[in-house]
C-alpha positions as CSV (number, residue, x, y, z in Angstrom):
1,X,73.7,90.0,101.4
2,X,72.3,93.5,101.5
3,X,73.7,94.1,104.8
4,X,77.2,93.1,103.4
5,X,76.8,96.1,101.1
6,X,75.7,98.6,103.8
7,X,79.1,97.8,105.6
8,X,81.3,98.5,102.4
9,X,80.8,102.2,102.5
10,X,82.0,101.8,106.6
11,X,85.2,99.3,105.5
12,X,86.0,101.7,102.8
13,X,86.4,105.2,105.3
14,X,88.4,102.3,107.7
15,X,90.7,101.1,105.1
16,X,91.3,104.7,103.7
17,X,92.2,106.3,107.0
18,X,94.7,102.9,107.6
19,X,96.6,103.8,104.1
20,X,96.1,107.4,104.3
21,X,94.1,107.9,101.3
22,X,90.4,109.7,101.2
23,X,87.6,107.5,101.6
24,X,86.8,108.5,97.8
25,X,89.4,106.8,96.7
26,X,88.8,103.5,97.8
27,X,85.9,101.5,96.3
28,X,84.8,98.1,97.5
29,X,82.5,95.6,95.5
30,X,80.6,93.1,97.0
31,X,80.3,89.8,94.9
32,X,78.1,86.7,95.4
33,X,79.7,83.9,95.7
34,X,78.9,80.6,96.6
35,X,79.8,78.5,99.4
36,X,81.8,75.6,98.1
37,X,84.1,78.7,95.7
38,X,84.7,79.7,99.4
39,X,85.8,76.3,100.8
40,X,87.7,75.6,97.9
41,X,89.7,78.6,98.0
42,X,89.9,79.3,101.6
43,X,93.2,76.9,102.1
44,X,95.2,79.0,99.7
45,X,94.3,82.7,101.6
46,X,94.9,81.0,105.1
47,X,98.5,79.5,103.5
48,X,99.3,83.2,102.2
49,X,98.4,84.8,104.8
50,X,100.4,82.3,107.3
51,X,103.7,82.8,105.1
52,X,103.3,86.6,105.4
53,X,103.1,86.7,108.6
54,X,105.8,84.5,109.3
55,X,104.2,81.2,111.0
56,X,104.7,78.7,108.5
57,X,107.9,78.9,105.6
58,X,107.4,79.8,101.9
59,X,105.9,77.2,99.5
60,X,109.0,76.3,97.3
C-alpha cells in the first residue's frame, strides 16, 4: 500500500500533462479496499469500459 501512494504524486503530473492542466490541480487519493469490493465491482468497469470503446453494444 504505501508504495501505491508514492506513485500518486507520479500519476498525478501524467494525467495533468494528458488533459492539460497543472499537476496542482489534480489530486489523487488512495483508498483501501478490499479484495472481494474489487471482484465484485470489477464486471461493471470492464462492461463500461467495453461500451466506450465500442466492442460490445450499450446495456439497454
Amino acid at each position: 500500500m504505501p508504495e501505491d501512494r508514492r506513485c500518486a504524486v507520479q500519476l498525478e503530473v501524467g494525467i495533468a500533462t494528458v488533459v492539460g492542466l497543472l499537476p496542482e490541480q489534480i489530486t489523487l487519493t488512495v483508498n483501501t479496499v478490499e479484495q472481494t469490493e474489487v471482484d465484485m465491482n470489477f464486471g461493471a468497469y470492464e462492461r463500461l469500459l467495453s461500451q466506450k470503446i465500442g466492442s460490445v453494444p450499450p446495456t439497454q
